[in-house]
Structure formats: structure tokens, C-alpha cells
C-alpha positions as CSV (number, residue, x, y, z in Angstrom):
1,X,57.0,-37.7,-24.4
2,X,54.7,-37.5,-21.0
3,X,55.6,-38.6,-17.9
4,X,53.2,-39.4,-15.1
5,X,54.8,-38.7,-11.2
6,X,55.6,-41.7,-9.1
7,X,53.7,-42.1,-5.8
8,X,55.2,-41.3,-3.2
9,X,53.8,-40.4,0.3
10,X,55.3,-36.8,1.9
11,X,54.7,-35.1,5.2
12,X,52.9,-31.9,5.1
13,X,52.0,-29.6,7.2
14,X,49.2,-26.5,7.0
15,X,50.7,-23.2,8.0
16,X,48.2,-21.4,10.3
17,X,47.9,-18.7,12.8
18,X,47.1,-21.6,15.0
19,X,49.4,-23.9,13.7
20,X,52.2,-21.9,13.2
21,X,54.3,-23.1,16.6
22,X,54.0,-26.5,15.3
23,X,54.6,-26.0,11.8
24,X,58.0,-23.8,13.1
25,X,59.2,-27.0,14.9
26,X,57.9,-29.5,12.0
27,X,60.6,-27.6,9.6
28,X,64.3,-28.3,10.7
29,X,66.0,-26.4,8.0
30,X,67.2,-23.0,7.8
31,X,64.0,-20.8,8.6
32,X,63.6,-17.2,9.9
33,X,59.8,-15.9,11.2
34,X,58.9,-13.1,9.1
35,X,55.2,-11.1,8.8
36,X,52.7,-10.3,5.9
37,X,51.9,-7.3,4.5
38,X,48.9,-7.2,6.9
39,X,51.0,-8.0,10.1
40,X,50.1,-12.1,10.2
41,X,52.7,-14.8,11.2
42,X,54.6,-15.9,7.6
43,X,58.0,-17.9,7.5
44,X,60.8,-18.0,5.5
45,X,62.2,-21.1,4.7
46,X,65.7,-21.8,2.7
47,X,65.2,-23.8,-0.2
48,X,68.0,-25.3,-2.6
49,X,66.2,-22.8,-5.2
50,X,66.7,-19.9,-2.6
51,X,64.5,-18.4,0.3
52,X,60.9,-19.0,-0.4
53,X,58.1,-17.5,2.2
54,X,55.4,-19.3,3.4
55,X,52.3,-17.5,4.2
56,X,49.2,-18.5,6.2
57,X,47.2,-20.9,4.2
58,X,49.9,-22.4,2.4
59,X,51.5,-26.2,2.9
60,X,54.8,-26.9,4.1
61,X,55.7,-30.2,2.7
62,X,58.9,-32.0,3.8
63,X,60.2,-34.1,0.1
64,X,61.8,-37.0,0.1
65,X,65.4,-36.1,0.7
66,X,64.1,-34.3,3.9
67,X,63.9,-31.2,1.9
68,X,61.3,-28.6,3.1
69,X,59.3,-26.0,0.7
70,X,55.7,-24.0,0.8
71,X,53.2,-24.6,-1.4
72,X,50.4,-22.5,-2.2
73,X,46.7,-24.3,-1.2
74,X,45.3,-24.4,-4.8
75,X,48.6,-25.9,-6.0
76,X,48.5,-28.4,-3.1
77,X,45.2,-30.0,-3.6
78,X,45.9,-30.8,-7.7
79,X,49.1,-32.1,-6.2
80,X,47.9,-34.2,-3.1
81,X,45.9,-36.4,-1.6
82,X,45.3,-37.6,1.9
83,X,47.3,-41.2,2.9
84,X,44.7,-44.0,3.9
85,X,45.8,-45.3,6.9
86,X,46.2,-48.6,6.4
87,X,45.4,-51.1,9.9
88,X,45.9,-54.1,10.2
89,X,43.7,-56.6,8.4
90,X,43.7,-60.3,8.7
């Protein structure tokens, strides 16, 4: 049997050298700064499936229970799609 996902809209986030101030204050879970093997900014983030890192490039996305977890760019893009902002129309 296949099953197809249900739409649902998250909250994500793009971890970047530049963004990574507001990406540490757009996760409110456990989370410790941490570096990469070359010395950029990466962060760890506690996950019910354990402690996952999240590296520049990659997504944080905040799930539907308020849950927070990286996901890798490539990964992201099959996954997700920009919202349309929706204003008001008469």
C-alpha cells in the first residue's frame, strides 16, 4: 500500500554563517553551538531520535508538535515548498 503525506505548512529556517544568531534563537529546544571540521558555526540540536548536528546549509524545520530537527538542503527541496501568502481578496 502507498501513502501520499498530508499537507501541512512548517516553519523552517536556513542555517547560515549569517543566519546562525537567528536560527540559534528560532530553535527553543535543547541545543549546544558546536563547529565543523573546518572551524564554521554548526549546532546541535536534541531530537526525540537523539542529538542530531546541523551544519551550514542545512534547514532547521520546527514540526508540527513544536518539534525541531536539521535537514540536509537536497533532502529539503524534494520535501518542500515555499507557502503562498495568501492576502486578502474580495
Amino acid at each position: 500500500m502507498k501513502y501520499r503525506k498530508k499537507p501541512v505548512v512548517i516553519e523552517a529556517m536556513q542555517f547560515t554563517e549569517e543566519s546562525k544568531d537567528k536560527c540559534w534563537s528560532f530553535v527553543t529546544c535543547n541545543k549546544m553551538p558546536v563547529w565543523d571540521s573546518v572551524g564554521r558555526p554548526a549546532m546541535q540540536i536534541s531530537t526525540l531520535e537523539g542529538d542530531h548536528r546541523c551544519e551550514v546549509g542545512d534547514w532547521i524545520i520546527k514540526g508540527v508538535k513544536g518539534e525541531f530537527y536539521p535537514c540536509k538542503p537536497d533532502i529539503f527541496e524534494m520535501t518542500y515548498e515555499p507557502e503562498e501568502v495568501r492576502g486578502d481578496q474580495d
